[in-house]
Z-matrix of the N, CA and C atoms (Angstrom, degrees):
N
C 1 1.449
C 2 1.518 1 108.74
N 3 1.736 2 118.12 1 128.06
C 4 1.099 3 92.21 2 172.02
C 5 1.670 4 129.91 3 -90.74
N 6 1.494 5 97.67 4 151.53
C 7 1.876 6 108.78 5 170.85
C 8 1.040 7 102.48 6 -15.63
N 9 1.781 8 140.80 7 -85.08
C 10 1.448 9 115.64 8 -148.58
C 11 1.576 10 123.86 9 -75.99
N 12 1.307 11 102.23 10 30.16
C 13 1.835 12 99.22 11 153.15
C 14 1.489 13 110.34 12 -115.15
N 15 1.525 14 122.46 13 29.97
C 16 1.216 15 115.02 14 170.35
C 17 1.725 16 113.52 15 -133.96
N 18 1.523 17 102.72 16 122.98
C 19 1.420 18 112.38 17 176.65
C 20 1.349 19 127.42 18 -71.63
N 21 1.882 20 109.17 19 114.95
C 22 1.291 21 124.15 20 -175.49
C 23 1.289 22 129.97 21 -58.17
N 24 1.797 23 73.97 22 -58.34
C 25 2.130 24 82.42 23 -164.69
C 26 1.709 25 124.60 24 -98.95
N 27 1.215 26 103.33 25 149.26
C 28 1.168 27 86.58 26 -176.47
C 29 1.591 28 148.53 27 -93.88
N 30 1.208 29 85.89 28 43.25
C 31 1.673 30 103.10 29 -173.36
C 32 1.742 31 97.01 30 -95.25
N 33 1.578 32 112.44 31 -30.69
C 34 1.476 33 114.76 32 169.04
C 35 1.611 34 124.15 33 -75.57
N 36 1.256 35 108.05 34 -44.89
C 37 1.569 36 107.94 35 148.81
C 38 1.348 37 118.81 36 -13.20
N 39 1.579 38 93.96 37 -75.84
C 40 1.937 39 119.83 38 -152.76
C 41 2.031 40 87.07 39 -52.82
N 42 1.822 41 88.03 40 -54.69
C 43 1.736 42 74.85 41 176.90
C 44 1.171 43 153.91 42 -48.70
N 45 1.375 44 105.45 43 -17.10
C 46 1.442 45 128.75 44 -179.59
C 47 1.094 46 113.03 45 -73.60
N 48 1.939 47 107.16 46 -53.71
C 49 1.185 48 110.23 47 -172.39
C 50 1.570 49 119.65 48 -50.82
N 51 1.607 50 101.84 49 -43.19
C 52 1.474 51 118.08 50 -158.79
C 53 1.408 52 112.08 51 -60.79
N 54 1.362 53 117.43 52 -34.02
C 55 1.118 54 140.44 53 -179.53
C 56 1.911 55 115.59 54 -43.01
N 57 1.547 56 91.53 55 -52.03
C 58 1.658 57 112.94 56 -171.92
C 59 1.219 58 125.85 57 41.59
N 60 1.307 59 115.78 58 69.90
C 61 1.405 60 139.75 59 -177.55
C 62 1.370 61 98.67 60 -121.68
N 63 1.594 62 124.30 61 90.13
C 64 1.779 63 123.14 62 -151.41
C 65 1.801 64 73.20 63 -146.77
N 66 1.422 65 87.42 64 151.54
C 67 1.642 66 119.58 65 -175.00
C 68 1.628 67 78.30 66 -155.82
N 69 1.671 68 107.14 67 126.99
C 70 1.791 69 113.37 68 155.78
C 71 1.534 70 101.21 69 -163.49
N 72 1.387 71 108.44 70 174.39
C 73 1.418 72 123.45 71 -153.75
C 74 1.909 73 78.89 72 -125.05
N 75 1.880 74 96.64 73 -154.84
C 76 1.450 75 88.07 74 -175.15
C 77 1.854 76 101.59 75 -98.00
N 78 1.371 77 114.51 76 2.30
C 79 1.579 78 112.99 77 -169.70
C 80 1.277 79 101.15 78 -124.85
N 81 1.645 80 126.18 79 15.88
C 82 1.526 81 110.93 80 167.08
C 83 1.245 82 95.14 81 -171.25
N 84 1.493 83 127.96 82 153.84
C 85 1.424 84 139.39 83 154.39
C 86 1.147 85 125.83 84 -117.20
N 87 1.157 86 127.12 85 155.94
C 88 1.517 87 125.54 86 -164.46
C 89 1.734 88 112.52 87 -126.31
N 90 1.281 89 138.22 88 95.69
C 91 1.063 90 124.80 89 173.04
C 92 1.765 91 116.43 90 -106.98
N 93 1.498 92 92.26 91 143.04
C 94 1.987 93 112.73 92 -156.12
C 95 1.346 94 101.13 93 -115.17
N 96 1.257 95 126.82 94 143.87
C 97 1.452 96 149.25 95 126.43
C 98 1.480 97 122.39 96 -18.99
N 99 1.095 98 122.19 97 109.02
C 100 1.306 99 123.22 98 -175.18
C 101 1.687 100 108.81 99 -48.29
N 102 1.595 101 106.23 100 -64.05
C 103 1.305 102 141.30 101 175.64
C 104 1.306 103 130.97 102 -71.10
N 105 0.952 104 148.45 103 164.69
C 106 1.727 105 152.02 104 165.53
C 107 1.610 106 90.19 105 -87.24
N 108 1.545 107 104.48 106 118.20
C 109 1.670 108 126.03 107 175.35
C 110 1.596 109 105.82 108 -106.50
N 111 1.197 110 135.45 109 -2.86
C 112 1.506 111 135.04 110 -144.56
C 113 0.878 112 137.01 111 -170.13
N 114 1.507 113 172.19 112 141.30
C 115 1.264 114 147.12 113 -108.65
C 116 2.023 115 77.28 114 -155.87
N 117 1.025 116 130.02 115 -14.68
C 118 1.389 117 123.78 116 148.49
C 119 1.615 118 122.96 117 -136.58
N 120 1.289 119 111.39 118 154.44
C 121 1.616 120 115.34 119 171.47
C 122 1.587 121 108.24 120 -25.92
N 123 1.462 122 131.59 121 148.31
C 124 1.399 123 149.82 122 151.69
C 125 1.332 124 124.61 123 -154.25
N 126 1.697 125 92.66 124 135.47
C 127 1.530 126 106.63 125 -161.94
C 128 1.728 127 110.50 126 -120.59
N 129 1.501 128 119.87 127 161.92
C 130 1.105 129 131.27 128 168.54
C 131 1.460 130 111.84 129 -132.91
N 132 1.499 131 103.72 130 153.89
C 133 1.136 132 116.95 131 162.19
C 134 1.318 133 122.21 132 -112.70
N 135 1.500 134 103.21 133 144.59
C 136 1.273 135 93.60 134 158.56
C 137 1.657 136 119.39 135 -141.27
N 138 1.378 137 118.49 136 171.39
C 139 1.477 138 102.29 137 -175.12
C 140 1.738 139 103.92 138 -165.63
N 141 1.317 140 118.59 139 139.62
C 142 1.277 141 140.18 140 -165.00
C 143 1.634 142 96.97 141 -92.39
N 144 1.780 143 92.39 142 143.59
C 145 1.668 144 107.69 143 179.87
C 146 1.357 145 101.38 144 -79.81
N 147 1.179 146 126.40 145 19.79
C 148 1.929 147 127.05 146 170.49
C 149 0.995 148 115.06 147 -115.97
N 150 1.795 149 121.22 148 5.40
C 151 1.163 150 132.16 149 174.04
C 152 1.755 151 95.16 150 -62.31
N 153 1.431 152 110.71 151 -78.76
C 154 1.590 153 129.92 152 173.60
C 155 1.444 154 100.31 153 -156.63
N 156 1.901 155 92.89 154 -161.50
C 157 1.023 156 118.69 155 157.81
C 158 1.916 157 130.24 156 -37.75
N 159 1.227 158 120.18 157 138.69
C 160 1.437 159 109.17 158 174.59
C 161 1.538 160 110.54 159 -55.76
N 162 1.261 161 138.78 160 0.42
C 163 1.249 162 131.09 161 -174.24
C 164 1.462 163 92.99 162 -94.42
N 165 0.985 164 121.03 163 -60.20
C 166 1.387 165 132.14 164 165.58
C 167 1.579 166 119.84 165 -26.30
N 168 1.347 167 116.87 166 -58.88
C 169 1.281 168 121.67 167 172.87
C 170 1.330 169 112.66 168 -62.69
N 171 1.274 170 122.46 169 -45.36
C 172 1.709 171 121.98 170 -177.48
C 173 1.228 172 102.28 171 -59.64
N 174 1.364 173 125.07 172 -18.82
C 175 1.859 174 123.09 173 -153.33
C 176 1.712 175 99.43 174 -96.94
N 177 1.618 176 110.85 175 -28.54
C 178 1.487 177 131.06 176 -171.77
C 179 1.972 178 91.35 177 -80.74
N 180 1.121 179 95.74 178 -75.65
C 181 2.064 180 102.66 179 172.70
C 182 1.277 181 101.55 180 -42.62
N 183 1.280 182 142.24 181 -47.56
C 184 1.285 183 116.87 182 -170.44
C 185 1.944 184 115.21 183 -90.28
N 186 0.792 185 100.79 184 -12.84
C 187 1.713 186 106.46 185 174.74
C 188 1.697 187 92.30 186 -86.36
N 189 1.128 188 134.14 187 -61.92
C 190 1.481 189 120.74 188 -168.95
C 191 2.030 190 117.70 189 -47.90
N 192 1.200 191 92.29 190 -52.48
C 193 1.832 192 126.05 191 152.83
C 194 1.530 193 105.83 192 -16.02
N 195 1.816 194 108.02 193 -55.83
C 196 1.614 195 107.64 194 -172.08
C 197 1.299 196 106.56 195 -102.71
N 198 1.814 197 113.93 196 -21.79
C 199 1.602 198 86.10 197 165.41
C 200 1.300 199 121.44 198 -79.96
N 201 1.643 200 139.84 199 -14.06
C 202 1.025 201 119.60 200 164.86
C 203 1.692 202 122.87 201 -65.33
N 204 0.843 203 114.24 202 -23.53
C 205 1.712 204 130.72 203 -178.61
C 206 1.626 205 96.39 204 -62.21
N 207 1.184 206 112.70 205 -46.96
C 208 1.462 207 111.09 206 -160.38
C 209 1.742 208 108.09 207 -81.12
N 210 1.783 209 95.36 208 -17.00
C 211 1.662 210 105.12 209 -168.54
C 212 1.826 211 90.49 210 -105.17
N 213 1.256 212 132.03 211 31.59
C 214 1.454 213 99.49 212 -164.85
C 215 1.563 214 95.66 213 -109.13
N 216 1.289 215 125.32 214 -13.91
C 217 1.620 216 123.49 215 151.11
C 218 1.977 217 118.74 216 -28.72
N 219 1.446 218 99.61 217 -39.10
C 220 1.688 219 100.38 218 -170.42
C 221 1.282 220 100.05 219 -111.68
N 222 1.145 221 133.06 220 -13.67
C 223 2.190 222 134.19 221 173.83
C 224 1.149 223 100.80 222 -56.71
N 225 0.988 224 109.44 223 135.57
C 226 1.655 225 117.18 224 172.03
C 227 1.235 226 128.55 225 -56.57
N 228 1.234 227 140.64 226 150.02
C 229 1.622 228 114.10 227 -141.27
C 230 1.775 229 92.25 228 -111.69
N 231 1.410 230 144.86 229 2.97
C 232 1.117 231 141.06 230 -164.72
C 233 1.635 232 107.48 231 -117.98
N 234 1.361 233 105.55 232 -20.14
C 235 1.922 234 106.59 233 -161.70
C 236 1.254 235 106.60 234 -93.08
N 237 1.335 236 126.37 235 158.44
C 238 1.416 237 155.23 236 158.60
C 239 1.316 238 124.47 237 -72.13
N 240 0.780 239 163.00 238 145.90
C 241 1.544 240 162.71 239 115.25
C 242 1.244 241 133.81 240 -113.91
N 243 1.410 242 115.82 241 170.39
C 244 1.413 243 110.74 242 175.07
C 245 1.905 244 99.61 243 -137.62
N 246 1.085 245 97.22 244 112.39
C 247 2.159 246 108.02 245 161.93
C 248 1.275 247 105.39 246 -63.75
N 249 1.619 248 125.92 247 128.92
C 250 0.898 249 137.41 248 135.70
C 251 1.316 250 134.28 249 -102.48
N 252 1.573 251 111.51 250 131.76
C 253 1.658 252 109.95 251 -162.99
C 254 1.553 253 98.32 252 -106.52
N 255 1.369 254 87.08 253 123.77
C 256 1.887 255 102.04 254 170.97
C 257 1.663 256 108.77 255 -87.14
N 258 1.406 257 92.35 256 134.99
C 259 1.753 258 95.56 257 173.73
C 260 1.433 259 126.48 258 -59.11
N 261 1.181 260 113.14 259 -1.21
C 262 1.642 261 111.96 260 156.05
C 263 1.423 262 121.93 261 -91.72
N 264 1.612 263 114.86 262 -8.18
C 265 1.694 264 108.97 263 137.10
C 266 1.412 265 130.10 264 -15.77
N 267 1.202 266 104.64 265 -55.78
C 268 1.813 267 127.60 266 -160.27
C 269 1.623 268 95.29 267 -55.51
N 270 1.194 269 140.20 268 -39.27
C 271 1.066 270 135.68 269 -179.38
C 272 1.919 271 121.10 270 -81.44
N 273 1.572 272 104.94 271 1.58
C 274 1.712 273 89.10 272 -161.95
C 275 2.079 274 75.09 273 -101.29
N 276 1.470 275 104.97 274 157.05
C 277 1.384 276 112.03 275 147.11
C 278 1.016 277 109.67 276 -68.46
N 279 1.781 278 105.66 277 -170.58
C 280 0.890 279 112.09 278 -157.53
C 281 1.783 280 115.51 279 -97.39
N 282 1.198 281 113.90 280 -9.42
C 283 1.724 282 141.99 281 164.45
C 284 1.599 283 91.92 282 -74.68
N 285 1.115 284 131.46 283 -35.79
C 286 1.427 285 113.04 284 -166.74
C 287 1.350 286 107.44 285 -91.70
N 288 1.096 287 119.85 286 -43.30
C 289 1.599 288 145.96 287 154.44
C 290 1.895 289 107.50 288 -21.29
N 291 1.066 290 91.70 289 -71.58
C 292 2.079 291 116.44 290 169.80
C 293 1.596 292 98.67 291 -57.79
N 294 1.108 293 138.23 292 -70.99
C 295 1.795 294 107.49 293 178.90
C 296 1.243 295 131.21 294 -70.75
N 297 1.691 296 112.13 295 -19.41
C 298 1.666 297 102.67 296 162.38
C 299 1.291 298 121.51 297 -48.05
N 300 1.402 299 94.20 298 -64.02
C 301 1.811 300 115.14 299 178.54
C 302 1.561 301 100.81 300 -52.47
N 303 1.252 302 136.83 301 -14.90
C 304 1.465 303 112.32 302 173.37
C 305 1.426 304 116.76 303 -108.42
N 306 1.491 305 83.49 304 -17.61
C 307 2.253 306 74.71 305 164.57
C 308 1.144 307 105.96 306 -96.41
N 309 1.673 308 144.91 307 -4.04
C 310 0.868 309 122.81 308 161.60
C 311 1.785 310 127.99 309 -64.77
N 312 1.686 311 85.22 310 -42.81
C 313 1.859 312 95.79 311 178.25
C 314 2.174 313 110.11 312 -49.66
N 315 1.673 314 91.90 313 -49.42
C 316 1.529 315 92.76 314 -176.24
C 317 1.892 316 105.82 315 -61.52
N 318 1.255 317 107.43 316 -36.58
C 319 1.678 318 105.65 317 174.18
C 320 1.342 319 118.58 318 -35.54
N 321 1.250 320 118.61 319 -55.38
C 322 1.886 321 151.90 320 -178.35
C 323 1.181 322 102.11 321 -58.59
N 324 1.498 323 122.08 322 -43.39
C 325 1.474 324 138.35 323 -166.69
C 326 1.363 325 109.43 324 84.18
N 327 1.146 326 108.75 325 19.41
C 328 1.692 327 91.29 326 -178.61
C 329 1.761 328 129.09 327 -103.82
N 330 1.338 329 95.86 328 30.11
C 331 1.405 330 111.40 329 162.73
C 332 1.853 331 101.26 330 -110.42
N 333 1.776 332 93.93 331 142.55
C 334 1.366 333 104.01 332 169.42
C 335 1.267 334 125.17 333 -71.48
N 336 1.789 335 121.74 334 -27.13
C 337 1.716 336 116.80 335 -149.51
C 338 1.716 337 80.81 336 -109.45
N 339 1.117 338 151.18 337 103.22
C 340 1.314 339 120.80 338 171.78
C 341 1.762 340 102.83 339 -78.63
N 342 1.242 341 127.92 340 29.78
C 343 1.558 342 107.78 341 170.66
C 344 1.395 343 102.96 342 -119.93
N 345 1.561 344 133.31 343 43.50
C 346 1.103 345 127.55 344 142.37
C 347 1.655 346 125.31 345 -72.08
């Protein structure tokens, strides 16, 4: 996926957070942009040291990483967000992982096609 659909700094974060426009299940949360910030979709991650090990976390960030890549045809092309990974993540593969994260995104509304 490339870099400029992913939010660096954290003054945009803080914004997101502050905002609190959150849709989550029990293995991820999703916090959104009130507004259109961007002339394309941008995402963050984030992830807790009770998830696991840092190998662990890179392995969770990088699988979330390709399902958005693989979903960014139907994301809405103007919004922000930020993923949050709950440490009961650690248990879904990576197929199980990929339909949370997509009924969660359609939950939020922030996919365009909902008949994927």
């Amino acid at each position: 996926m490339n870099k400029r659909y992913r939010i660096k700094k954290n003054s945009e974060i803080d914004a997101i957070f502050k905002q609190k426009v959150v849709k989550g299940d029990s293995y991820f949360a999703i916090y959104q942009a009130d507004e259109p910030m961007s002339a394309h979709f941008r995402f963050a991650l984030s992830i807790g040291r009770r998830y696991g090990n840092a190998v662990a976390r890179n392995l969770a960030k990088r699988r979330i990483r390709m399902i958005v890549a693989e979903l960014k045809d139907v994301i809405i092309k103007t919004k922000m967000f930020v993923i949050v990974i709950k440490p009961t993540a650690a248990q879904l593969s990576y197929q199980d992982m990929r339909t949370k994260l997509q009924v969660l995104l359609k939950k939020s509304k922030l996919m365009e096609n909902l008949n994927e």
